[in-house]
N, C-alpha and C positions, 0 to 999 in steps of 0.2 A: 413335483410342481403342478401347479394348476392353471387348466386352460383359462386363457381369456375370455370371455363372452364375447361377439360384434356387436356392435350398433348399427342395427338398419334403419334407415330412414329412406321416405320416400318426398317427390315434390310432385304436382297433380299441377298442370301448365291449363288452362282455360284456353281454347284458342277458337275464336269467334265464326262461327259459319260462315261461308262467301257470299255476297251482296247476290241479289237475284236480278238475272239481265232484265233490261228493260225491252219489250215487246216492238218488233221491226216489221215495220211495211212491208209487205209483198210487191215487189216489179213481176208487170204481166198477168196474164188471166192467173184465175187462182185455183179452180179446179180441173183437170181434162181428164179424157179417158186414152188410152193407149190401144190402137186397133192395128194386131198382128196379123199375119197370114202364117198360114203350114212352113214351118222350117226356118222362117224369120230368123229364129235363137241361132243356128247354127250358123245365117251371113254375117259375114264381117262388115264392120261399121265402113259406111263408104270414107273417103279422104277428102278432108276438109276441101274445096274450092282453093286453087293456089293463088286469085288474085281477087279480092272480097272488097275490092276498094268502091268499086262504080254503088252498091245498093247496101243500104247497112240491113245485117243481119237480124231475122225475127226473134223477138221476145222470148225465151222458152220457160215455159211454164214453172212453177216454184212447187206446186205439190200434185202428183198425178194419182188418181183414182183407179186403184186396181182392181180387175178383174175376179170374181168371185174364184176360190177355187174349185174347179170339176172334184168332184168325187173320184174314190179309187178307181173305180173302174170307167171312169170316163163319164159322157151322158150317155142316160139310160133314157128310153123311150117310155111312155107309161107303158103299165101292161093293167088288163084285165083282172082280178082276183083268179078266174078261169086258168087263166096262162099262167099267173105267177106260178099254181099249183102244180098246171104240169112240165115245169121248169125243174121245181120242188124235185117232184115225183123223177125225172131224168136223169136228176144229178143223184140220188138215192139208189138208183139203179144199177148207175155207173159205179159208184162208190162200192156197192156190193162186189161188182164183179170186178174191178182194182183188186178188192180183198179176198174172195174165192182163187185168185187167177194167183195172187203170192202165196197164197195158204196151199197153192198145189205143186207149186217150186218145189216149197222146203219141205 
C-alpha cells in the first residue's frame, strides 16, 4: 500500500499594533535632584505620620535627576603628570615583588 501525502496549509492573522498613549501632564515640579548623605541607603524609610489630616501633603516630584555615577574607584583628586608617574612607578615595584616573593615559595 501506499502512503498518503498530507496537506499542509498555513493561515497568516494580521493583527494591528496598539494605539500610541497620548502624552500626560506632569503634577508638581518636573525636575529635582536628590541630596543624600553617607549611609542614607542603609536607613529605613521613616513611617508615614499617623494622622496627616490638619496639612495636606507636598507634591512629589514626577521625574528625579540622578546623580552622575563616581568612577570605580571613587573620586580621584587630580594629580600632576609628576605624581601620576610615580604612582606608575609604585605599583610596578610592588607588582614585581608580589611576583619574586611567589616565585620564591614554589
Amino acid at each position: 500500500m501506499a502512503a498518503m501525502a498530507r496537506i499542509v496549509t498555513t493561515q497568516y492573522r494580521y493583527k494591528r499594533p496598539p494605539k500610541k498613549r497620548k502624552p500626560v501632564t506632569l503634577a508638581g515640579p518636573a525636575i529635582t535632584t536628590v541630596k543624600r548623605t553617607r549611609g542614607e541607603r542603609k536607613k529605613p524609610n521613616p513611617p508615614p505620620p499617623a494622622n496627616d489630616d490638619e496639612r495636606p501633603s507636598p507634591k512629589q516630584p514626577a521625574i528625579v535627576a540622578a546623580r552622575p555615577r563616581r568612577g570605580r574607584f571613587g573620586d580621584v583628586p587630580e594629580m600632576t603628570p609628576e605624581e601620576h608617574q610615580q604612582r606608575g612607578d609604585a605599583a610596578d615595584t610592588l607588582f614585581r615583588e608580589l611576583v619574586r616573593g611567589a616565585a620564591s615559595k614554589s
